[in-house]
NUBA-613214 format. One record per residue (C-alpha): residue in three letters; residue number from 1; x, y, z. Coordinates in nm, 2 decimals, padded with zeros to 4 digits. Layout:
<recs>
    aa     i        x        y        z
   Ala   NUM        X        Y        Z
...
</recs>
This chain:
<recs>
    aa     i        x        y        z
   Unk     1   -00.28   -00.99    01.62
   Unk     2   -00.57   -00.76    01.69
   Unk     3   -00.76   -00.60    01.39
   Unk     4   -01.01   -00.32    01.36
   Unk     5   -01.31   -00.43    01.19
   Unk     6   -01.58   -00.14    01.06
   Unk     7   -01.88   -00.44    01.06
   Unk     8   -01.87   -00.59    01.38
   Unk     9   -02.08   -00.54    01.69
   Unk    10   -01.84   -00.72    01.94
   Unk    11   -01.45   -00.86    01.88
   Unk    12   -01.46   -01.20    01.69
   Unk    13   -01.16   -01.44    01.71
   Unk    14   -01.03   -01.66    01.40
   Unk    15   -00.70   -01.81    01.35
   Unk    16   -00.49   -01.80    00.98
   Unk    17   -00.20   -01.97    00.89
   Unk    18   -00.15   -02.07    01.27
   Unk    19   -00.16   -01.70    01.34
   Unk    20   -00.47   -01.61    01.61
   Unk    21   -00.68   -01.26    01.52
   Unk    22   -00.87   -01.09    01.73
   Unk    23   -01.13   -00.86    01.48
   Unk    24   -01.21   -00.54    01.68
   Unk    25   -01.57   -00.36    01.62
   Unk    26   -01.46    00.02    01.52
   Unk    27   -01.66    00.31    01.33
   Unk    28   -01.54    00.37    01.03
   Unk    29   -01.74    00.66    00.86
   Unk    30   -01.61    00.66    00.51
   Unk    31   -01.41    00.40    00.53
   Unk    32   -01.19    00.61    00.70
   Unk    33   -01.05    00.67    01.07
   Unk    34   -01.13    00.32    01.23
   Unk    35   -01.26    00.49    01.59
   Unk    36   -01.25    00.20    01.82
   Unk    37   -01.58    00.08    01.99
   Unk    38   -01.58   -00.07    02.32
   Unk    39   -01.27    00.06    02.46
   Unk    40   -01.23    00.00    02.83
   Unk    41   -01.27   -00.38    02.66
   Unk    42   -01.00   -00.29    02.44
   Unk    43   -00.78   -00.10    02.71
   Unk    44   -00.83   -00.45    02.90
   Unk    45   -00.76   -00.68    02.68
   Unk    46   -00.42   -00.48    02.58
   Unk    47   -00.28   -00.50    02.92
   Unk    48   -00.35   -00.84    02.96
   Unk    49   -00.21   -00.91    02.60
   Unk    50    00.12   -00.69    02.68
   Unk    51    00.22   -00.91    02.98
   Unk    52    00.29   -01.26    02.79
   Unk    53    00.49   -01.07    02.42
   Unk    54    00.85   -00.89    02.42
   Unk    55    00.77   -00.66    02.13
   Unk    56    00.44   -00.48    02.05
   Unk    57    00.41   -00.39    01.67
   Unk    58    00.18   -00.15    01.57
   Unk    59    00.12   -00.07    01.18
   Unk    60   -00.03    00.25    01.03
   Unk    61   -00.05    00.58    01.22
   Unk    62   -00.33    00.65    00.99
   Unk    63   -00.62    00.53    01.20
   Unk    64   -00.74    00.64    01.52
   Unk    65   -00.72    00.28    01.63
   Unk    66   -00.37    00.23    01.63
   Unk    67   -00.31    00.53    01.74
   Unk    68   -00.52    00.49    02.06
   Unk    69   -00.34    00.12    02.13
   Unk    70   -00.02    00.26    02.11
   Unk    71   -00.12    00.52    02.33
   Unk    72   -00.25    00.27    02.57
   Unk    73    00.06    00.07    02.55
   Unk    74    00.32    00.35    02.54
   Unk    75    00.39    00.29    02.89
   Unk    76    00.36   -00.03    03.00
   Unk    77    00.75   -00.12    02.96
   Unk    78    00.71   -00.32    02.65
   Unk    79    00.97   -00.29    02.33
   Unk    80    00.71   -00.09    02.05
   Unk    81    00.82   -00.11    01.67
   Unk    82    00.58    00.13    01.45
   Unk    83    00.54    00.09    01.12
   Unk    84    00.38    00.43    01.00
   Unk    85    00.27    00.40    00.66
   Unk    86    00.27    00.77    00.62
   Unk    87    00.20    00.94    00.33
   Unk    88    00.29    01.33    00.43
   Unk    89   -00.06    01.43    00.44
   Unk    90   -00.43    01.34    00.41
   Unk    91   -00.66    01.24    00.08
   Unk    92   -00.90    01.50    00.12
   Unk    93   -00.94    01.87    00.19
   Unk    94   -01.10    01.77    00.52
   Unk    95   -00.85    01.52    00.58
   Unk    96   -00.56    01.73    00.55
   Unk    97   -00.70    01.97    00.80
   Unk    98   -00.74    01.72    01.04
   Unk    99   -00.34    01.63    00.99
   Unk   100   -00.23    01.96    01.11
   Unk   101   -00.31    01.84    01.47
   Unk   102   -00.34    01.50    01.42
   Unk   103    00.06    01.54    01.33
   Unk   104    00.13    01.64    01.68
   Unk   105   -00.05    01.35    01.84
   Unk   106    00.11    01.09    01.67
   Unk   107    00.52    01.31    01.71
   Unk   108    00.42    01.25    02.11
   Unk   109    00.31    00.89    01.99
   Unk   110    00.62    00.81    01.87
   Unk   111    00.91    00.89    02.14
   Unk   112    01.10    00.62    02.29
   Unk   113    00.98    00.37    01.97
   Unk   114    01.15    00.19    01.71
   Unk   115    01.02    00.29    01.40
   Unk   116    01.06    00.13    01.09
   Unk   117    00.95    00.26    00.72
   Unk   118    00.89    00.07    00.44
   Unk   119    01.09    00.30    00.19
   Unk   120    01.41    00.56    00.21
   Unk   121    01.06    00.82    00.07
   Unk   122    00.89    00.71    00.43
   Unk   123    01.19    00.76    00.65
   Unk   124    01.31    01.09    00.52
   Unk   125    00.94    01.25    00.51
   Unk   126    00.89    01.05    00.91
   Unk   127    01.21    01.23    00.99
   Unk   128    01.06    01.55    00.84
   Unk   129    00.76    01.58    01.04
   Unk   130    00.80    01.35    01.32
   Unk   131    01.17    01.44    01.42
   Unk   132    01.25    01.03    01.48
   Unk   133    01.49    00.86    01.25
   Unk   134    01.35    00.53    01.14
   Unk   135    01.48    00.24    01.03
   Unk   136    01.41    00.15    00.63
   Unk   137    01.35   -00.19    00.56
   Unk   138    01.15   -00.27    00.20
   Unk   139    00.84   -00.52    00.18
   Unk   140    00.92   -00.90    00.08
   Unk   141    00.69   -01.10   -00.14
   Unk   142    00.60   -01.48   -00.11
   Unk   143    00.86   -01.72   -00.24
   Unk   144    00.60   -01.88   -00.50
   Unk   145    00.55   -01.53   -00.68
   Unk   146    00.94   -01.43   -00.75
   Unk   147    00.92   -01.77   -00.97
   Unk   148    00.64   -01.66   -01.18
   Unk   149    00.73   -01.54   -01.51
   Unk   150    00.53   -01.25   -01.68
   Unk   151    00.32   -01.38   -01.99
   Unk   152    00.11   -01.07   -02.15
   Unk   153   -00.24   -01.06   -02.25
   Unk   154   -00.41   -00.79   -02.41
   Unk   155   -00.50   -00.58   -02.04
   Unk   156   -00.37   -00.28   -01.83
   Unk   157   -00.42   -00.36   -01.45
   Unk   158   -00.46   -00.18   -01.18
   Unk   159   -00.56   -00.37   -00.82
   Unk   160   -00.59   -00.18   -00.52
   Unk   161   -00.83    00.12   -00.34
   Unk   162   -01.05    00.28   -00.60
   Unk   163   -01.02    00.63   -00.44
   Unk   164   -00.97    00.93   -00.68
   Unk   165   -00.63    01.01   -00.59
   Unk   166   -00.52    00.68   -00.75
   Unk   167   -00.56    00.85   -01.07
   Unk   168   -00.75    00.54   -01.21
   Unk   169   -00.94    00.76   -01.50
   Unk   170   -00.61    00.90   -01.61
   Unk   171   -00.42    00.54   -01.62
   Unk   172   -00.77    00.51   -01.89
   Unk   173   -00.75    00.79   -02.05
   Unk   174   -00.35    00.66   -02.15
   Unk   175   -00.55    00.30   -02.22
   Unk   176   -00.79    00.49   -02.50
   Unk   177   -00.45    00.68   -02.68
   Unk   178   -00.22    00.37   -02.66
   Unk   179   -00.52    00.20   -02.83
   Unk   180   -00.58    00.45   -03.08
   Unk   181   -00.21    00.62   -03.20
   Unk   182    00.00    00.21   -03.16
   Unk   183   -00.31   -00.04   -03.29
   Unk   184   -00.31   -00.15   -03.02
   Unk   185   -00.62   -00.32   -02.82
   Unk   186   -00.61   -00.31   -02.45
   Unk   187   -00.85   -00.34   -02.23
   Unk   188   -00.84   -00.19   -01.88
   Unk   189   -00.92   -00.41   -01.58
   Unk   190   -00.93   -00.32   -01.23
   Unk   191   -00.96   -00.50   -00.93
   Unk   192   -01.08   -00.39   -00.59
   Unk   193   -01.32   -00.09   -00.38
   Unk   194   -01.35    00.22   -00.25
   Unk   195   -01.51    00.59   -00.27
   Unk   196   -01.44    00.68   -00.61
   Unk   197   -01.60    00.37   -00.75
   Unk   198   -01.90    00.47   -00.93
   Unk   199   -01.76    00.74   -01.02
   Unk   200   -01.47    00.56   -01.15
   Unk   201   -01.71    00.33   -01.35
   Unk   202   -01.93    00.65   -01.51
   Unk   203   -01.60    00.83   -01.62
   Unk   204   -01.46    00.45   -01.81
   Unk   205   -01.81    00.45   -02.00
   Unk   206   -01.78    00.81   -02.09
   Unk   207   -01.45    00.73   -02.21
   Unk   208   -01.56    00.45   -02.46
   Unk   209   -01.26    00.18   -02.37
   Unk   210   -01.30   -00.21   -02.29
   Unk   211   -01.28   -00.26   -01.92
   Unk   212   -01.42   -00.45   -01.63
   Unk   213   -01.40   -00.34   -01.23
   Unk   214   -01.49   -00.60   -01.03
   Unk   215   -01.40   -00.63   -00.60
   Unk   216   -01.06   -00.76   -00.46
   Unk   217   -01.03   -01.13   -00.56
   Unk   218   -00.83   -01.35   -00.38
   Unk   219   -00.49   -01.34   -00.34
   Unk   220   -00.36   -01.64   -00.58
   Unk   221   -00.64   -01.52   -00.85
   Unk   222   -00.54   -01.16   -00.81
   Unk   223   -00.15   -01.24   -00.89
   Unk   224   -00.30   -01.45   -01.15
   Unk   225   -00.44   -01.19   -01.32
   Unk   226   -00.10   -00.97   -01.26
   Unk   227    00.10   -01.25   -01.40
   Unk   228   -00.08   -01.19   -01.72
   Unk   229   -00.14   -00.78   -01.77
   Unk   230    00.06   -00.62   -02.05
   Unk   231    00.14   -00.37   -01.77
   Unk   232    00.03   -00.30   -01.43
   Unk   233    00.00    00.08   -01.37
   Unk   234   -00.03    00.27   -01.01
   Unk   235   -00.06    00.68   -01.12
   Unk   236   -00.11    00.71   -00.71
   Unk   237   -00.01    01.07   -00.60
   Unk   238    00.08    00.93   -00.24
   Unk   239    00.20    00.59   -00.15
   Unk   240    00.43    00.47    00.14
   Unk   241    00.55    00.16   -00.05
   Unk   242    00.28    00.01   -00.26
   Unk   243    00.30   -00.37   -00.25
   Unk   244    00.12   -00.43   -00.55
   Unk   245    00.43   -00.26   -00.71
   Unk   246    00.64   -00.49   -00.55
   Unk   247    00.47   -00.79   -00.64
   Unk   248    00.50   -00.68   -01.01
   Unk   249    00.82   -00.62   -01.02
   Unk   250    00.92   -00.98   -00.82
   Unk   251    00.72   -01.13   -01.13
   Unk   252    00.86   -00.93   -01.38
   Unk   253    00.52   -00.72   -01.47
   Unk   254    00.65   -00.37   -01.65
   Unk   255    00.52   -00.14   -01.41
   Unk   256    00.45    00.25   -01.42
   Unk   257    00.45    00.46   -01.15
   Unk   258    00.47    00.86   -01.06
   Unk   259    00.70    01.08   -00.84
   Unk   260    00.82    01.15   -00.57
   Unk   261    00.72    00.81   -00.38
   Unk   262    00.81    00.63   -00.74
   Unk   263    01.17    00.69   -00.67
   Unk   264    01.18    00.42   -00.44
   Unk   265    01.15    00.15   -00.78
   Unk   266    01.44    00.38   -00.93
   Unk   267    01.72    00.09   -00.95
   Unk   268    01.44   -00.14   -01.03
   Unk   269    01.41   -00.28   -01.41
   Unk   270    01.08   -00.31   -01.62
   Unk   271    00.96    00.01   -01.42
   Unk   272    00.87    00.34   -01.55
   Unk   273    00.85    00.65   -01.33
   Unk   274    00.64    00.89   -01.50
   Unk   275    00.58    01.30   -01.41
   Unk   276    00.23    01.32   -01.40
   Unk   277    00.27    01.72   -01.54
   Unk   278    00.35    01.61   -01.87
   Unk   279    00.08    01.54   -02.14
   Unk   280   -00.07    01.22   -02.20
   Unk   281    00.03    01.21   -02.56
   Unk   282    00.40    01.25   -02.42
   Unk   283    00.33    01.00   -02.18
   Unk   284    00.18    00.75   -02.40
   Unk   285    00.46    00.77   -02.56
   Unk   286    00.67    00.70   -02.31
   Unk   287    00.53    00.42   -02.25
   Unk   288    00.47    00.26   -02.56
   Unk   289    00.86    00.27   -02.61
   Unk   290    00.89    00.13   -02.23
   Unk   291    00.67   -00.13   -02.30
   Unk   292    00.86   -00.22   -02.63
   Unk   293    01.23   -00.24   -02.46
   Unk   294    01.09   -00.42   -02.11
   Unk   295    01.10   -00.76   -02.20
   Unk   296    01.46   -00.73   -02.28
   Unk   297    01.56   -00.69   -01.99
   Unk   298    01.58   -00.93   -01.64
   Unk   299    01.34   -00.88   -01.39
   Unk   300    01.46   -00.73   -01.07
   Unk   301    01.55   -00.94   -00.77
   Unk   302    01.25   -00.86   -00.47
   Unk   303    01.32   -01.03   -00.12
   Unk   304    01.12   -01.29   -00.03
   Unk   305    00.92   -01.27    00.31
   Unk   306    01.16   -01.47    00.47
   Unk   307    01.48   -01.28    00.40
   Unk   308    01.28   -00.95    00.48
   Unk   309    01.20   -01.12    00.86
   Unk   310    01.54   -01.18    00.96
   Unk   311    01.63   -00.80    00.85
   Unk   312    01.30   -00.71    01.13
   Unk   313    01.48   -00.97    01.40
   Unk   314    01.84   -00.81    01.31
   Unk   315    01.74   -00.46    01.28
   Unk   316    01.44   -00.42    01.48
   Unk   317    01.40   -00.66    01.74
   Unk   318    01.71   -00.65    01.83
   Unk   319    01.78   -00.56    02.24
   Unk   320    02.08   -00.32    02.12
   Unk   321    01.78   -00.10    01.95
</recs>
């Protein structure tokens, strides 16, 4: 597995769970594009790598990193699955801008791959703008989390990318009226980093709520903390298929999210797909009775890990593909 890596000077090799990773140095200005450093190294060290493996997976179309490997490796008569993470646009102005040609780099990327979504959202947006039909197989979760069972404390939780279109403030501002109009008294914590952080943190004191921001914990803490949240609330306005959603639901977390990417949670119980137009008096409402009927109900079923990788060897891997 090779990995950019924004603070590195030179690669760096590690091994996890028996799996070797090669970190890559790249320049990430804003945390953002992941421009790869030392690339005749890179180009190397790809050609070498694509002798010795059958299929070449390459995640996110995103970063200028992947991008460039799979550009590198487009040739070189190895089986490439991508998995595009694609959200239909960029996060900024800037960003966006950058997507109208950045679009039809990656369309000439993709001929002749497998790709492979991670929602029936993904796929029909991929088709949209890439002209490629891709294959739509969900996220898993560890084994160990779909036999958790939710047990509520008195916290909203969100754990992710503090960036602004994660519409963290508003998930507050829905905090401070639940509070206020039910008797309720919820704090808001979030876990994790990004951009919009300080100004995340002015706009919660402004607001006069209970809450606590702190950096991504690890994983077993961080689904700890899930485990426990009265609700666990992702107001994104674009997501390819938000794991965090997934492992709420496999632990039986209520959940709210928005449209359009939401819809992928549709047949999915305990979760709430909200339309962020509405008022958030109407949607406080909406909640509070959610949040009232939820624990009635099962939790939903989410694959494990395991069963999702013989779905990738059957549907994606496969020499018939």
């Amino acid at each position: 597995m090779i990995a950019g890596e924004p603070e590195i000077d030179k690669p760096r090799e590690e091994e996890i769970n028996s799996v070797k990773i090669i970190r890559w140095p790249v320049w990430s200005p804003g945390e953002a594009y992941h421009y790869p450093r030392r690339r005749d190294e890179l180009r190397r060290l790809l050609r070498e790598i694509v002798r010795d493996v059958d299929v070449i997976h390459i995640h996110s179309v995103h970063t200028i990193f992947t991008m460039y490997s799979l550009n590198i490796l487009k040739d070189l008569g190895v089986k490439i699955v991508v998995t595009p993470y694609y959200h239909g646009t960029g996060h900024t102005f800037f960003r966006r801008f950058l997507w109208i040609f950045w679009r039809r780099y990656v369309k000439n990327l993709l001929k002749n791959c497998v790709v492979h979504t991670v929602s029936r959202f993904e796929a029909e947006i991929v088709e949209r703008d890439f002209g490629v039909k891709a294959v739509s197989i969900e996220n898993g979760v560890e084994k160990w989390i779909r036999d958790l069972k939710w047990d509520p404390e008195n916290y909203v939780f969100y754990g992710g990318r503090i960036e602004r279109y994660k519409n963290i403030d508003l998930l507050a501002k829905i905090v401070k009226i639940l509070n206020k109009r039910y008797g309720l008294d919820l704090m808001l914590k979030v876990f994790g980093k990004g951009s919009y952080k300080k100004r995340l943190e002015k706009s919660l004191k402004d607001l006069g709520i209970y809450y606590e921001i702190s950096d991504f914990r690890p994983f077993e803490e961080y689904i700890k903390y899930l485990s426990h949240s009265m609700f666990f609330g992702l107001l994104s306005e674009k997501e390819s298929y938000p794991q965090s959603v997934n492992e709420a639901n496999a632990i039986g977390v209520p959940t709210i999210v928005t449209g359009p990417w939401g819809l992928n949670f549709r047949d999915r119980r305990r979760t709430l797909i909200i339309d962020l137009m509405k008022d958030l008096d109407t949607l406080a409402d909406e909640i509070y009775t959610f949040l009232r009927k939820a624990s009635e109900e099962d939790k939903s079923l989410v694959p494990t890990w395991s069963e999702v990788a013989q779905e990738y060897i059957k549907k994606l891997y496969s020499d018939q593909i």
